[in-house]
matplotlib code that plots the C-alpha trace (Angstrom):
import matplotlib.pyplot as plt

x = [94.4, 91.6, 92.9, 95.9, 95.0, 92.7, 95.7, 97.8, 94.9, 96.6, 98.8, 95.7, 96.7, 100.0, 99.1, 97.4, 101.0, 102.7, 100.7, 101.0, 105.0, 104.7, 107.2, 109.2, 112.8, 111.6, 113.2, 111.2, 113.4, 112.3, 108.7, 107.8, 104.3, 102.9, 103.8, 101.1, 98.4, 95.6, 94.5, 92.0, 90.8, 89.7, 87.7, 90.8, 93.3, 94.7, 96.8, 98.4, 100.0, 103.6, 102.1, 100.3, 103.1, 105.4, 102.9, 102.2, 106.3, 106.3, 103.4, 104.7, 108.0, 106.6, 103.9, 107.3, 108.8, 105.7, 104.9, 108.6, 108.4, 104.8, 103.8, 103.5, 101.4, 98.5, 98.9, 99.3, 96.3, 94.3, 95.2, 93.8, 97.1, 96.5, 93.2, 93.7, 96.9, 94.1, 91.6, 93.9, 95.2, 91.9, 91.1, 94.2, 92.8, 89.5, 91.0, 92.5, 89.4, 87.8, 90.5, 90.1, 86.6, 86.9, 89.2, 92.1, 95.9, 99.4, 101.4, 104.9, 106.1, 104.2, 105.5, 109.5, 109.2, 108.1, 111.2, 113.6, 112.6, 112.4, 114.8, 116.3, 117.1, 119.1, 122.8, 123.9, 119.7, 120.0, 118.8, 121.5, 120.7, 123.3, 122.0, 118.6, 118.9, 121.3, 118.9, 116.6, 118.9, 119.3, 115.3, 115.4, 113.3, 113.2, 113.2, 109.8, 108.4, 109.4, 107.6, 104.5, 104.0, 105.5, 102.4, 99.9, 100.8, 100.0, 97.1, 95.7, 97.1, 94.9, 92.1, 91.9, 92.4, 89.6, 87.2, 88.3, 87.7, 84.1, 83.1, 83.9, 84.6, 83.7, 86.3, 85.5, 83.7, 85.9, 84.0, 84.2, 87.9, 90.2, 93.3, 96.0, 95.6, 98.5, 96.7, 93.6, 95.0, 96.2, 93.6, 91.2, 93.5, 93.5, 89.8, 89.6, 92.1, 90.2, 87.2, 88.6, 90.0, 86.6, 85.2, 87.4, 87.2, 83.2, 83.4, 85.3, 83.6, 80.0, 82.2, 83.5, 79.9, 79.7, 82.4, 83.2, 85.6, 86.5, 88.8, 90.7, 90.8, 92.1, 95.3, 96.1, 94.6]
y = [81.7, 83.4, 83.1, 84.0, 87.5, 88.0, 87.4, 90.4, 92.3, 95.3, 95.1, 96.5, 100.3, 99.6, 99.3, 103.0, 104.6, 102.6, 103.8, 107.4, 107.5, 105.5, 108.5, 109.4, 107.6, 105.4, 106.7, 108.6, 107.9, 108.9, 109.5, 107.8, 108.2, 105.6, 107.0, 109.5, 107.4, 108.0, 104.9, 107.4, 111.0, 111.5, 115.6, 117.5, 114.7, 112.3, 108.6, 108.1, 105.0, 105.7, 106.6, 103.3, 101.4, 102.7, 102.1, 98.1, 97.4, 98.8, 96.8, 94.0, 93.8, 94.9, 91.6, 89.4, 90.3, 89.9, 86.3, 85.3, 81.7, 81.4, 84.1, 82.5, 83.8, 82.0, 84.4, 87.7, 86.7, 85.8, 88.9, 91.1, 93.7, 95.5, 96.7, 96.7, 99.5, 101.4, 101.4, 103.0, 105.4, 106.4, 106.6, 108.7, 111.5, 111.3, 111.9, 115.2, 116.2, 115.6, 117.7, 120.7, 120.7, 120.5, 122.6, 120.3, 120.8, 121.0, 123.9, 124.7, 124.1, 120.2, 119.8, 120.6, 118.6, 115.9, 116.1, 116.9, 113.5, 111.5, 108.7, 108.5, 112.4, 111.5, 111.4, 110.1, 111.1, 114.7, 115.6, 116.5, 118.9, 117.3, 113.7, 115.0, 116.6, 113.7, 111.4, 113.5, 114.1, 110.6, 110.1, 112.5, 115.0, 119.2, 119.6, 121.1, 118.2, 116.2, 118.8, 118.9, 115.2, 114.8, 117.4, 115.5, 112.4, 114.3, 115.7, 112.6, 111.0, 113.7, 113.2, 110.0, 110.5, 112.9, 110.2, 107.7, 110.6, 111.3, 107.6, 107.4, 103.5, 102.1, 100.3, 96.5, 93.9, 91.2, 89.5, 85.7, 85.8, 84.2, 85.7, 87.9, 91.7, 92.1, 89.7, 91.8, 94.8, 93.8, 92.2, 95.2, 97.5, 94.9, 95.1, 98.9, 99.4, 97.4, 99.1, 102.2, 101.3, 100.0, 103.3, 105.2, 102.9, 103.1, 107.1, 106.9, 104.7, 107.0, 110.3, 108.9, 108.5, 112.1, 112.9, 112.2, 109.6, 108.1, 104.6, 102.7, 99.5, 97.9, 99.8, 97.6, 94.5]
z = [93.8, 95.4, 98.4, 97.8, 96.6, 99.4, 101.5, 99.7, 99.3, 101.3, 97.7, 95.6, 97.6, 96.8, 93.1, 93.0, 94.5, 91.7, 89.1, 90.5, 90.5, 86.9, 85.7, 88.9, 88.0, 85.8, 82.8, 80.2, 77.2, 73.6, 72.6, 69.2, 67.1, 69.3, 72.3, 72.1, 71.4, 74.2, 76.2, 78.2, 78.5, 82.4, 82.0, 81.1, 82.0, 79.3, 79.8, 76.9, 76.0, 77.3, 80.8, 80.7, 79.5, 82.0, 84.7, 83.7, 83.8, 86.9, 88.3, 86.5, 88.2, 91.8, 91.0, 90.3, 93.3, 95.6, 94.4, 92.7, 91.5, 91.7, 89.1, 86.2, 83.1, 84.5, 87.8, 85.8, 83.2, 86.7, 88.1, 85.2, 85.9, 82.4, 83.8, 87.2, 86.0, 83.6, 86.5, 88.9, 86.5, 85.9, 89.7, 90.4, 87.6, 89.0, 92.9, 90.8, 89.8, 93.2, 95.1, 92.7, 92.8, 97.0, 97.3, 98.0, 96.8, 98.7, 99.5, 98.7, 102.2, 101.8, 98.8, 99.8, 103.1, 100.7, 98.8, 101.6, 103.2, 99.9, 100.4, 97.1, 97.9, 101.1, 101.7, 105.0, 106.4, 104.7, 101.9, 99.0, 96.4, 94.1, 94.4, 93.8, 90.7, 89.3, 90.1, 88.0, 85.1, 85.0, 84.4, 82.3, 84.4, 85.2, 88.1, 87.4, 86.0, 88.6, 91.2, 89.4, 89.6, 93.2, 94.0, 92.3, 93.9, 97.6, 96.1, 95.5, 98.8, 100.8, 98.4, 100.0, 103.3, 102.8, 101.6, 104.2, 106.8, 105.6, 105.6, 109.5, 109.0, 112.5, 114.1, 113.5, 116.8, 116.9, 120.0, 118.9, 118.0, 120.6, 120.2, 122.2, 122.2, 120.1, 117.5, 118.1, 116.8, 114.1, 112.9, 113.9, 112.0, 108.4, 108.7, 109.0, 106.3, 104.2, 105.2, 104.5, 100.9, 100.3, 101.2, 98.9, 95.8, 96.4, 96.3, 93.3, 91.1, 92.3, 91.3, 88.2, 86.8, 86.9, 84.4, 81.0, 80.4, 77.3, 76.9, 74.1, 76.3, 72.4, 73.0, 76.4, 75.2]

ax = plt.figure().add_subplot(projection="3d")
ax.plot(x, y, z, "-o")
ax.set_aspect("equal")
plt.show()
């Protein structure tokens, strides 16, 4: 098992983007009472229980289809998902934090060449204005809504880009591996992304010390 998550370890960063886009066209339905409940306050940031929720089925199924037949329940209680989801939820709030207080955000021009190249926007490679705001009718998003959490997500993308930049990861020595220079690379490049993500998740977990965070872990147990 061990090995097989080092082996999709790359996956963990994938994780973080889910739990980012938990909301984006994933439906946000009715609230109820317990929909409000608050799994974590993060400074001025709250998670509340719906936010989690929606951020677990959606690591849930992207799990399924990674590992199909072989997750099992013994895979996903291995794999700790309900607070590997918190964790990053928590880490994307703090990366908000981070890039107000450095003086990191997204302009209007960003933000609009990040929608006019969104896929799910496109029609025949061009973006379509009517496909775009069906697709958020049909999630039940404003188009301001959808906006404000398409910004947050690059926000917290250049966040870590940041960090990553400030650690200056040194590019691995891979002098006693025999392999082709194609086989090199790649291998050079997994090492410095994992590096890298180390770097980051390091950063975070110092800078969260600093600020007040409160969790209900009893509401995702």
């Amino acid at each position: 098992m061990l090995k097989l998550m080092r082996h999709h370890a790359r996956y963990f960063y994938v994780l973080f983007v889910i739990v980012i886009l938990s909301f984006i066209f994933w439906g946000v339905g009715t609230l109820d009472q317990n929909d409000l409940r608050l799994v974590a306050e993060v400074g001025k940031y709250k998670i509340t229980s719906e936010e989690y929720g929606r951020a677990y089925d959606r690591t849930l199924r992207f799990y399924r289809e990674l590992y199909q037949e072989k997750f099992d329940e013994k895979m996903q209680s291995e794999l700790k998902l309900n607070e590997k989801v918190l964790d990053s939820l928590i880490d994307s709030k703090v990366l908000l934090i981070f890039a107000q207080q450095h003086g990191i955000s997204v302009s209007d021009e960003e933000l609009n060449q990040a929608i006019n190249t969104e896929p799910a926007f496109l029609k025949d490679g061009v973006f379509d204005s009517d496909i775009y705001l069906n697709r958020l009718r049909l999630s039940r998003l404003t188009p301001e809504a959808y906006e404000s959490m398409k910004r947050q997500e690059l926000v917290t993308e250049k966040a870590r880009r940041f960090i990553e930049l400030a650690a200056d990861v040194a590019s691995p020595e891979l002098g006693s591996v025999s392999a082709d220079e194609q086989t090199l690379k790649a291998i050079r490049e997994a090492m410095t992304s994992e590096a890298k993500e180390k770097a980051v998740k390091s950063y975070i977990e110092a800078f969260r010390k600093e600020l007040k965070i409160k969790v209900n872990r009893d509401l995702i147990s």
